[in-house]
PDB file of N, CA, C and O in Angstrom:
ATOM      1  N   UNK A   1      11.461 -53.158   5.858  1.00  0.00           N
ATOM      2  CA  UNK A   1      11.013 -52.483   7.057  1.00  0.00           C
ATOM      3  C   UNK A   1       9.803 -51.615   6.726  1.00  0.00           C
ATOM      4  O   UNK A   1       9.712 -51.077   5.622  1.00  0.00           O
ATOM      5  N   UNK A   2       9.055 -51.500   7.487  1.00  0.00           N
ATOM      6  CA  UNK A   2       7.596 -51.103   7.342  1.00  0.00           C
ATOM      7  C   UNK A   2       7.670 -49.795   8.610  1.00  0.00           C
ATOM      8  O   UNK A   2       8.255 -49.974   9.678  1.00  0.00           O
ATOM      9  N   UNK A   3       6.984 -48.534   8.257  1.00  0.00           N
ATOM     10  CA  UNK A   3       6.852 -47.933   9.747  1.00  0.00           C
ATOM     11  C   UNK A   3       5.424 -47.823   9.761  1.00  0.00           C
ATOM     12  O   UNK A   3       4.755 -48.497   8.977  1.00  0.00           O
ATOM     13  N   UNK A   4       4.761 -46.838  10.785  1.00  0.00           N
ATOM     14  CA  UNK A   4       3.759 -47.586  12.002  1.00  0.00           C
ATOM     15  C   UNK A   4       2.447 -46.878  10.275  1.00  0.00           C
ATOM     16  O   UNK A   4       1.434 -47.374   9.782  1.00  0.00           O
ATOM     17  N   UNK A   5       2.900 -46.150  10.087  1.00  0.00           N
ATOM     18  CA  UNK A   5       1.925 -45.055   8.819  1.00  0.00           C
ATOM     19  C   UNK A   5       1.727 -46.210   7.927  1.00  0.00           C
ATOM     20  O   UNK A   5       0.573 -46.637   7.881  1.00  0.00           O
ATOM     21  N   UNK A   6       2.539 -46.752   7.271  1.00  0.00           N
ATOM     22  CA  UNK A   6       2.553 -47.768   5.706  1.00  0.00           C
ATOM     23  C   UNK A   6       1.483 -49.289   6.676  1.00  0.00           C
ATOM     24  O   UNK A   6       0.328 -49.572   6.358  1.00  0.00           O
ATOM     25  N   UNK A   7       2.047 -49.801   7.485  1.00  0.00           N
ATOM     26  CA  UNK A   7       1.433 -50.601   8.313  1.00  0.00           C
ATOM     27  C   UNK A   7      -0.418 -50.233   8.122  1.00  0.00           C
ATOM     28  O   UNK A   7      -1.391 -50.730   7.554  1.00  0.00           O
ATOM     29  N   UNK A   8      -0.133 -49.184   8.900  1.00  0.00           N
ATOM     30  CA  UNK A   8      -1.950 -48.769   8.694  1.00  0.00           C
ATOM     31  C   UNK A   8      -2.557 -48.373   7.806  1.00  0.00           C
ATOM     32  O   UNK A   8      -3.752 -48.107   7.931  1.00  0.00           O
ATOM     33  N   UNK A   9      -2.128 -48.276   7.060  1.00  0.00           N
ATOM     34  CA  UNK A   9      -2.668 -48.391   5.646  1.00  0.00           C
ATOM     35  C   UNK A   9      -2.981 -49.595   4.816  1.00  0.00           C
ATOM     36  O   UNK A   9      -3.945 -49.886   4.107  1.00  0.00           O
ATOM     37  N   UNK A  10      -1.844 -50.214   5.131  1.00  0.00           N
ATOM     38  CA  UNK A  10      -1.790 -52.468   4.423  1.00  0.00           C
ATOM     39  C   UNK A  10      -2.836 -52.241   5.081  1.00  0.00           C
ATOM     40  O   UNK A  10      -3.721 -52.146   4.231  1.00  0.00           O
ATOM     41  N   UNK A  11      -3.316 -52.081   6.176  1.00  0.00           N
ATOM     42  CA  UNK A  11      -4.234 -52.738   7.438  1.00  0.00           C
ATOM     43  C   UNK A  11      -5.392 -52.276   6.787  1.00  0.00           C
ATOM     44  O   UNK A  11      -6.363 -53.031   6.745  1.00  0.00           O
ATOM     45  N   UNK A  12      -5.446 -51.264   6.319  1.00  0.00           N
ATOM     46  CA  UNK A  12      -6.964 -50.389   5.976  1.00  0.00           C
ATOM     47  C   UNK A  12      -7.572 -51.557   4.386  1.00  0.00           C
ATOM     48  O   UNK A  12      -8.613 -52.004   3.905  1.00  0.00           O
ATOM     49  N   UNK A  13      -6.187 -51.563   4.157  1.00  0.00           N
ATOM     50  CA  UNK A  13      -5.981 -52.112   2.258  1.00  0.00           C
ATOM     51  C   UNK A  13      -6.982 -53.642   2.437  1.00  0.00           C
ATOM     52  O   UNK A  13      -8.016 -53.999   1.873  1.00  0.00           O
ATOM     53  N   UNK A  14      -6.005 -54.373   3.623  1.00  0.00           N
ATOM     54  CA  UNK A  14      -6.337 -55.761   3.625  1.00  0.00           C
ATOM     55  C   UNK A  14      -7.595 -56.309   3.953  1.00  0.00           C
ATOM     56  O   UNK A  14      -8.085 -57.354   3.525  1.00  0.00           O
ATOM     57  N   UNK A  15      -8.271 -55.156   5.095  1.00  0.00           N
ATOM     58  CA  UNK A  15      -9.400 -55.030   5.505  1.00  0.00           C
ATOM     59  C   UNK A  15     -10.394 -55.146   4.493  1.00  0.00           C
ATOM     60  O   UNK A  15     -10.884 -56.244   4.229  1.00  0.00           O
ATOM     61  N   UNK A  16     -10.762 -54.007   3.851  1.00  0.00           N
ATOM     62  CA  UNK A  16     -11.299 -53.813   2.367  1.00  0.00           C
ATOM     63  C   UNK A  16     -11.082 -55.296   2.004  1.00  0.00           C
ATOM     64  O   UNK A  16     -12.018 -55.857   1.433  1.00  0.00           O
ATOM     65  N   UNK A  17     -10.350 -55.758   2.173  1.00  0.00           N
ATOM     66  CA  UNK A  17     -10.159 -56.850   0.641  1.00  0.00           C
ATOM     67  C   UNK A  17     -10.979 -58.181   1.532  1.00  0.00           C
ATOM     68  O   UNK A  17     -11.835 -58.921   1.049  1.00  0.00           O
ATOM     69  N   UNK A  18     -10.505 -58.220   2.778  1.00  0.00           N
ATOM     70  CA  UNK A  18     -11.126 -59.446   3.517  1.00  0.00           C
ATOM     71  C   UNK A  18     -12.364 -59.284   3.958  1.00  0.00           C
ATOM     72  O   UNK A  18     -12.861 -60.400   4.114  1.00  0.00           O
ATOM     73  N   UNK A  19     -13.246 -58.278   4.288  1.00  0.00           N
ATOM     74  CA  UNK A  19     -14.173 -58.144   5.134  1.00  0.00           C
ATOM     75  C   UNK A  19     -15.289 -59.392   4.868  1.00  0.00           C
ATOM     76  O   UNK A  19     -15.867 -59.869   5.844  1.00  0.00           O
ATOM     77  N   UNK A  20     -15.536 -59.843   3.659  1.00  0.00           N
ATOM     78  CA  UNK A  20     -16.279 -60.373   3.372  1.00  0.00           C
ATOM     79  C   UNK A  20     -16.398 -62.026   3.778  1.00  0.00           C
ATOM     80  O   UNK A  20     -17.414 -62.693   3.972  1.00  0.00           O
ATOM     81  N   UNK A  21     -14.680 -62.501   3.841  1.00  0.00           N
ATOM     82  CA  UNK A  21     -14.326 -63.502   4.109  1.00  0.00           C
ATOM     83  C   UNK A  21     -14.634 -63.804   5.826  1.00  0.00           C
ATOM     84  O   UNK A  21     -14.469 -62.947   6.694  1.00  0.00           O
ATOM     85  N   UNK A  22     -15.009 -64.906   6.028  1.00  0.00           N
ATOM     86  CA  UNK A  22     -16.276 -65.131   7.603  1.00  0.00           C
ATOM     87  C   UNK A  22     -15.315 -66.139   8.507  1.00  0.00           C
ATOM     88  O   UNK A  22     -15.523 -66.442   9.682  1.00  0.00           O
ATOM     89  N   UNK A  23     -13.930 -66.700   7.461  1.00  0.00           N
ATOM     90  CA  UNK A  23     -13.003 -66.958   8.450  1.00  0.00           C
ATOM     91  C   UNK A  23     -11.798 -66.074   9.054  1.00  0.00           C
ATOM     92  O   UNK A  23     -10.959 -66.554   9.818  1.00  0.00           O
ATOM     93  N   UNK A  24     -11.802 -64.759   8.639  1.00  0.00           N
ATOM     94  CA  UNK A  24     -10.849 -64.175   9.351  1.00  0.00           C
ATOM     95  C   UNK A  24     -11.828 -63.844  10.527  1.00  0.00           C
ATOM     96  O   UNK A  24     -13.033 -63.750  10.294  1.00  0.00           O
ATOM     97  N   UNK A  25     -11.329 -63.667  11.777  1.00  0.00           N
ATOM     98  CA  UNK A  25     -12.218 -62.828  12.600  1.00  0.00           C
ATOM     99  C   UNK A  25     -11.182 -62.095  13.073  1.00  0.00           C
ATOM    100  O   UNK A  25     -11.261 -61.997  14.298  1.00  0.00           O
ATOM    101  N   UNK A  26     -10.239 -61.538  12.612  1.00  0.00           N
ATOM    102  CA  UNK A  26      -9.257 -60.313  13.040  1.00  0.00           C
ATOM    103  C   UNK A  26      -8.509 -59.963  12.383  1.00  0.00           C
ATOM    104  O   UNK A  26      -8.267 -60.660  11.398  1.00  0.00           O
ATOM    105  N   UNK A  27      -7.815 -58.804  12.571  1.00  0.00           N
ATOM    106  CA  UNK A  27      -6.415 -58.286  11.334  1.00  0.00           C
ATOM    107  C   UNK A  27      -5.647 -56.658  12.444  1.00  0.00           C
ATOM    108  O   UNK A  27      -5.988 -55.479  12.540  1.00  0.00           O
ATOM    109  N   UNK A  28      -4.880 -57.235  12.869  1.00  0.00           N
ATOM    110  CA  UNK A  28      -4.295 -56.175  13.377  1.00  0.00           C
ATOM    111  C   UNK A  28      -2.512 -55.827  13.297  1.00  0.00           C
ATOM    112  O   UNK A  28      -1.738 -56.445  12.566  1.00  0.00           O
ATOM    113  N   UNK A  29      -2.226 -55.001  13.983  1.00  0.00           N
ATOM    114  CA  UNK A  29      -1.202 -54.473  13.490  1.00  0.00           C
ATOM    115  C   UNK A  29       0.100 -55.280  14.559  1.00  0.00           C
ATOM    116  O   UNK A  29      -0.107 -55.596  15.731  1.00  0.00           O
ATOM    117  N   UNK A  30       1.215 -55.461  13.935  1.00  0.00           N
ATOM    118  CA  UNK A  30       2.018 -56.054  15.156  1.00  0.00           C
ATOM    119  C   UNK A  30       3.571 -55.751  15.274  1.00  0.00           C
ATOM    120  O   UNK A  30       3.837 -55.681  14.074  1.00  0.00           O
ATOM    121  N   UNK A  31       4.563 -55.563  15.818  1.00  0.00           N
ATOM    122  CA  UNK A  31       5.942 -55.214  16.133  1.00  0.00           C
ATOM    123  C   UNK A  31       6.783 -56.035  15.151  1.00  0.00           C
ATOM    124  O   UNK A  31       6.276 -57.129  14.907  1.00  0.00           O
ATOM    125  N   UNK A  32       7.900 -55.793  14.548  1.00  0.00           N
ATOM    126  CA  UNK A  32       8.849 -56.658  13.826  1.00  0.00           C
ATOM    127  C   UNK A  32       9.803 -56.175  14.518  1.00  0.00           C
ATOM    128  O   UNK A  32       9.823 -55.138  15.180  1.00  0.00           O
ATOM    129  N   UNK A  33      10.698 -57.042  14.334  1.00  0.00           N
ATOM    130  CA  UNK A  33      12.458 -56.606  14.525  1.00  0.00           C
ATOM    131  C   UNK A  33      13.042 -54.897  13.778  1.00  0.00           C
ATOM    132  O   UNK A  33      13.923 -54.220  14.307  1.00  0.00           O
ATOM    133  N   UNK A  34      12.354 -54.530  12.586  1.00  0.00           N
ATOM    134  CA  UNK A  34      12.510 -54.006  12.335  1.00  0.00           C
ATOM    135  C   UNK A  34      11.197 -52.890  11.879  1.00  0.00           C
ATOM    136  O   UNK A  34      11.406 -51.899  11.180  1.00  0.00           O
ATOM    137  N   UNK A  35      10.265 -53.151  12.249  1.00  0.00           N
ATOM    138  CA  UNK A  35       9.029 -52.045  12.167  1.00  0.00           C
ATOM    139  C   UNK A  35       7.612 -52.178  12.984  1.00  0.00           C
ATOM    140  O   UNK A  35       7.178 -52.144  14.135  1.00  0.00           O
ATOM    141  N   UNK A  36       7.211 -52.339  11.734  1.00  0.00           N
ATOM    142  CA  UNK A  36       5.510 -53.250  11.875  1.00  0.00           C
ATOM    143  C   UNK A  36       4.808 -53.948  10.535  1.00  0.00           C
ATOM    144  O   UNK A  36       4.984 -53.616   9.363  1.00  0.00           O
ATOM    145  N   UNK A  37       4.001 -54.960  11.028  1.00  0.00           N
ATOM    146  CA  UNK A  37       3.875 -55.863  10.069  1.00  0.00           C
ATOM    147  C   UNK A  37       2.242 -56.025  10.869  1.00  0.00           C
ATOM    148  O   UNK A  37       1.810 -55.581  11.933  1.00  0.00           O
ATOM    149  N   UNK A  38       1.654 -56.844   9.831  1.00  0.00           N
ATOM    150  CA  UNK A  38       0.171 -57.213  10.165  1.00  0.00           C
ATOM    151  C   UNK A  38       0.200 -58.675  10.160  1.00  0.00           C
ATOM    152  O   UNK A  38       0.824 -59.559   9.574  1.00  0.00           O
ATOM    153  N   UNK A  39      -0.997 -58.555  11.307  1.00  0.00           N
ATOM    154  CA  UNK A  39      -1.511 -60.193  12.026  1.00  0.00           C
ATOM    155  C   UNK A  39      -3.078 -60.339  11.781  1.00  0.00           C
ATOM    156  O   UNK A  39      -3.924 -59.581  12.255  1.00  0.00           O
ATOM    157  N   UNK A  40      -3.394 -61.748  10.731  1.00  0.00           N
ATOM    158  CA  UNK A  40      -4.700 -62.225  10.386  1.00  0.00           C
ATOM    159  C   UNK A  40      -4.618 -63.264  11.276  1.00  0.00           C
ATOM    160  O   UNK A  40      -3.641 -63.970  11.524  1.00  0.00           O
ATOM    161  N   UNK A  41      -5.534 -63.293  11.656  1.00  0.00           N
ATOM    162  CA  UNK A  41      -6.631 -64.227  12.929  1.00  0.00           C
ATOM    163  C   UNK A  41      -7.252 -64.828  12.144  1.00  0.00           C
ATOM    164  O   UNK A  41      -7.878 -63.999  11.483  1.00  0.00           O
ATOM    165  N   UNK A  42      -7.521 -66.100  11.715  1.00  0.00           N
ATOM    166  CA  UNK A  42      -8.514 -67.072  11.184  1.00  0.00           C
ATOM    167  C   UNK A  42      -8.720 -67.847  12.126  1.00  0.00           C
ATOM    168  O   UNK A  42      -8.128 -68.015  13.192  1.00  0.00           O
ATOM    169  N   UNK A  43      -9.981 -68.519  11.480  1.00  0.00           N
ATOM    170  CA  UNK A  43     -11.062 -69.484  12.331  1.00  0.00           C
ATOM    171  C   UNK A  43     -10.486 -70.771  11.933  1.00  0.00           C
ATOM    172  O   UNK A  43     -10.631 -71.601  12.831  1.00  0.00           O
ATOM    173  N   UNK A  44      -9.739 -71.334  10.652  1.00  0.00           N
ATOM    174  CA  UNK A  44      -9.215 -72.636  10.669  1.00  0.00           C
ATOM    175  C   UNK A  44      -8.527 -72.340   9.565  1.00  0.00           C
ATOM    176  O   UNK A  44      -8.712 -71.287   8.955  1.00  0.00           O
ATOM    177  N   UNK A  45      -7.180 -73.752   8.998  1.00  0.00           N
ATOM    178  CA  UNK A  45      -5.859 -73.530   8.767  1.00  0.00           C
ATOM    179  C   UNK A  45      -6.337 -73.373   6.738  1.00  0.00           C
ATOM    180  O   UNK A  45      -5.337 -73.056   6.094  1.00  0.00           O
ATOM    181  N   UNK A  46      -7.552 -73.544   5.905  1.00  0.00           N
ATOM    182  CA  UNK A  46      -7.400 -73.520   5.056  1.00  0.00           C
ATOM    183  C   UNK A  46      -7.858 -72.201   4.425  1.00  0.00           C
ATOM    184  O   UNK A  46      -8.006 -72.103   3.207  1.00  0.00           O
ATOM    185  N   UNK A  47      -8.091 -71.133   5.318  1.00  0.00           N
ATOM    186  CA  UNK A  47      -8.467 -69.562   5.466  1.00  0.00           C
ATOM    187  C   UNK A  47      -6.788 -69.379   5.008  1.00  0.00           C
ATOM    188  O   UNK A  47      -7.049 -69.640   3.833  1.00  0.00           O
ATOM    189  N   UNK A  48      -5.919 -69.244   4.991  1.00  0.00           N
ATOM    190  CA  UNK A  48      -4.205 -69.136   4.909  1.00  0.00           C
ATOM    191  C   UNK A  48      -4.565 -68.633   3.158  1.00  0.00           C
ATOM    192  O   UNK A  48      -4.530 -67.419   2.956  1.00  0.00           O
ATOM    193  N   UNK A  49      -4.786 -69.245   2.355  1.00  0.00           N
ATOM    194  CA  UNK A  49      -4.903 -69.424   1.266  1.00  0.00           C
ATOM    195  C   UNK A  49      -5.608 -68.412   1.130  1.00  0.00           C
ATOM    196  O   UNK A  49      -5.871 -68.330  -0.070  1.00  0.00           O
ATOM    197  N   UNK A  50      -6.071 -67.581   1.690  1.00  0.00           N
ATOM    198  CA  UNK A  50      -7.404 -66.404   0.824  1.00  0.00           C
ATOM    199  C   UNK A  50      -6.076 -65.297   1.139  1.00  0.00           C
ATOM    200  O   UNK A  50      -5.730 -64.547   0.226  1.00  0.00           O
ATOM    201  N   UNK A  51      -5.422 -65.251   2.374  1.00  0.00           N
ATOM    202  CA  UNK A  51      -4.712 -64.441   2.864  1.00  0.00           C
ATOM    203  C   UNK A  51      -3.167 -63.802   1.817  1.00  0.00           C
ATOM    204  O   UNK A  51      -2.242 -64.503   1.406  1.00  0.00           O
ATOM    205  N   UNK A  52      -3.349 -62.278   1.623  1.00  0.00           N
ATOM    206  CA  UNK A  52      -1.848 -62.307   0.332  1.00  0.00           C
ATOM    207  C   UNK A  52      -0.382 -62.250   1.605  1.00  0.00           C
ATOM    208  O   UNK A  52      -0.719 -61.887   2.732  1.00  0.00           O
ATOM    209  N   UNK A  53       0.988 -62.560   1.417  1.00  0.00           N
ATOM    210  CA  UNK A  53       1.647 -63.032   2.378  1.00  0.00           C
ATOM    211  C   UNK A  53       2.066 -61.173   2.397  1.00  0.00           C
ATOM    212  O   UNK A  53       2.265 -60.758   3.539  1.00  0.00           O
ATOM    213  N   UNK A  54       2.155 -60.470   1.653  1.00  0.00           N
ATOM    214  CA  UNK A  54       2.558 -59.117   2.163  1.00  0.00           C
ATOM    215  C   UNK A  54       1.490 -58.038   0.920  1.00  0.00           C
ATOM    216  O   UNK A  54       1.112 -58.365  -0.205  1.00  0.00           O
ATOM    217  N   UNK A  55       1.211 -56.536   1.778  1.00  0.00           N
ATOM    218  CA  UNK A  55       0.172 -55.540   1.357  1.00  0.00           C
ATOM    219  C   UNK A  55       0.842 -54.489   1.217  1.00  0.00           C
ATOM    220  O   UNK A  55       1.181 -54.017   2.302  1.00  0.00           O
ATOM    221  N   UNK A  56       1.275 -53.755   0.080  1.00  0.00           N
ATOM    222  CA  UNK A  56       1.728 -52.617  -0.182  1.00  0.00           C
ATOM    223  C   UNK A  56       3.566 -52.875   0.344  1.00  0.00           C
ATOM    224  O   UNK A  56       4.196 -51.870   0.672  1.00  0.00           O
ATOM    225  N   UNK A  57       4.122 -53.974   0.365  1.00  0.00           N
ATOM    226  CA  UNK A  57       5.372 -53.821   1.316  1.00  0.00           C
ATOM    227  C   UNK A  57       5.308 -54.460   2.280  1.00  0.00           C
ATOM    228  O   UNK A  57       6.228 -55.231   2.551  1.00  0.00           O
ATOM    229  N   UNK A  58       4.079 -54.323   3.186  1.00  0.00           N
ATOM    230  CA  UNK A  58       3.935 -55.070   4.344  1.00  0.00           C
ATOM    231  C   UNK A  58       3.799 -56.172   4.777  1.00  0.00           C
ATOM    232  O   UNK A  58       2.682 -56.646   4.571  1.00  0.00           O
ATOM    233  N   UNK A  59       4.896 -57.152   5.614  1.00  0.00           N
ATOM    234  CA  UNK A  59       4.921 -58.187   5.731  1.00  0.00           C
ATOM    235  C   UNK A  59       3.492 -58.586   6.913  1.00  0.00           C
ATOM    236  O   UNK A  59       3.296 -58.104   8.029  1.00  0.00           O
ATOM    237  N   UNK A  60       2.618 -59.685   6.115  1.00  0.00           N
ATOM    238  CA  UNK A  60       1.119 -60.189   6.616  1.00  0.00           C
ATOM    239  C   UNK A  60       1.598 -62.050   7.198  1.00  0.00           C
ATOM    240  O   UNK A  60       2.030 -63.052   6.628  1.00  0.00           O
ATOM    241  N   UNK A  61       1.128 -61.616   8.878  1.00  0.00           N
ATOM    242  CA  UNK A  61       1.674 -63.013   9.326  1.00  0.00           C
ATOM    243  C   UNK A  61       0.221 -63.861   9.546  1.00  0.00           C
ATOM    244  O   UNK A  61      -0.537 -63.158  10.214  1.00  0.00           O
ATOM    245  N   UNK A  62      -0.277 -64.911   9.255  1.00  0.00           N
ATOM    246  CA  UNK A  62      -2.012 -65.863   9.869  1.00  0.00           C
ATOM    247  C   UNK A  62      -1.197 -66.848  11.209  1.00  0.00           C
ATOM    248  O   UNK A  62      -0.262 -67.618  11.426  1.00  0.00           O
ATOM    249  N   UNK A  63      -2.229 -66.219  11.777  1.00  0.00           N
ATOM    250  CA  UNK A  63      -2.490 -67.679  13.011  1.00  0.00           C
ATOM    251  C   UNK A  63      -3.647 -68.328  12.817  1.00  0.00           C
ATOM    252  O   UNK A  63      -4.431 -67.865  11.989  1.00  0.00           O
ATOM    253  N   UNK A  64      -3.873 -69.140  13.307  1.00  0.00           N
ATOM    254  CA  UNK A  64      -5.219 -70.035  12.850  1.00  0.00           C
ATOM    255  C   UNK A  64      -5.308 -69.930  14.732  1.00  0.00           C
ATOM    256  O   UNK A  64      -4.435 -70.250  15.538  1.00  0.00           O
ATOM    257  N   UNK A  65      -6.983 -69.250  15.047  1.00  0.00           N
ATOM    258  CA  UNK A  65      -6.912 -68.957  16.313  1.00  0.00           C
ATOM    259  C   UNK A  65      -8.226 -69.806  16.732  1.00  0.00           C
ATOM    260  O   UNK A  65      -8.372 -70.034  17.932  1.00  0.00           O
ATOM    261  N   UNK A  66      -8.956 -70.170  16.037  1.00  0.00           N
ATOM    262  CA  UNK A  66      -9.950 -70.783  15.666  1.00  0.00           C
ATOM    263  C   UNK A  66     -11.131 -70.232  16.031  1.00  0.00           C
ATOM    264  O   UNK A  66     -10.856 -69.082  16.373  1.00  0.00           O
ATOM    265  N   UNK A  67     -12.689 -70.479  16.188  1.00  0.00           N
ATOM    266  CA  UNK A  67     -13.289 -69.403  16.440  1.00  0.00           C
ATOM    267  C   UNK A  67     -14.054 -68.647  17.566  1.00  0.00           C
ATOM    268  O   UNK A  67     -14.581 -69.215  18.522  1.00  0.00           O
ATOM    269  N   UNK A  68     -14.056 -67.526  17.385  1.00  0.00           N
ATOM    270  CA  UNK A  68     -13.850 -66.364  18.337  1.00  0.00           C
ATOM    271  C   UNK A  68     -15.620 -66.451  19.174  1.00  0.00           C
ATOM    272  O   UNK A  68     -16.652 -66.328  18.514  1.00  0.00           O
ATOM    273  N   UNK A  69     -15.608 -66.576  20.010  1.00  0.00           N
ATOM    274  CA  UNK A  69     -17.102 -66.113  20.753  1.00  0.00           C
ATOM    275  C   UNK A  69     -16.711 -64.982  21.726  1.00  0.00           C
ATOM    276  O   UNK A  69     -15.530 -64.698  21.927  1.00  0.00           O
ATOM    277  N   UNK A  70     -17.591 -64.438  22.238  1.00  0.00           N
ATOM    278  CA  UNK A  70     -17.941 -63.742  22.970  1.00  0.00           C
ATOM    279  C   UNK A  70     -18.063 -64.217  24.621  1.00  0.00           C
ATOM    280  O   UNK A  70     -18.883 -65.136  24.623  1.00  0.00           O
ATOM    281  N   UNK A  71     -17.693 -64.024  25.707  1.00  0.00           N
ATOM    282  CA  UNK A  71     -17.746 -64.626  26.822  1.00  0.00           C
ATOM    283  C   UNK A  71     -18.754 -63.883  27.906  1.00  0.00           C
ATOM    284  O   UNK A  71     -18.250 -62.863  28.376  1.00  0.00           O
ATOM    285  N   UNK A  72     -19.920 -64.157  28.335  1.00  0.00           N
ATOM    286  CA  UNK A  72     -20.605 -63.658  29.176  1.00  0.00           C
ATOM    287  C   UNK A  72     -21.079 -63.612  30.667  1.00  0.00           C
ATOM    288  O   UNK A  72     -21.915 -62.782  31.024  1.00  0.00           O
TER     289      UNK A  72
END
């Protein structure tokens, strides 16, 4: 179990570690049964592999959302 403090911190951690990587285009924080856990957004399914499955404790879930534009 993770609470909302340890969560935002993985989040700060994972950030740092991914920013560079051009297939995540998100990382946010999300509800568990029992706390909070973090959600990576990638652009396609072989981005999974850069991703670590948990940060400090924190369980890290990927969707493959594919990629993100802007709508005008």
């Amino acid at each position: 179990m993770s609470d909302l403090a340890a969560a935002r911190a993985a989040k700060t951690r994972l950030h740092a570690e991914l920013r560079d990587d051009d297939d995540v285009v998100g990382i946010g924080l999300r509800r568990t049964a029992d706390g909070y856990g973090l959600k990576v957004n990638v652009s396609r399914g072989t981005a999974r592999d850069h991703v670590p499955s948990t940060v400090e404790g924190v369980d890290v879930r990927v969707d493959v959302v594919g990629q993100v534009r802007a709508q005008g």
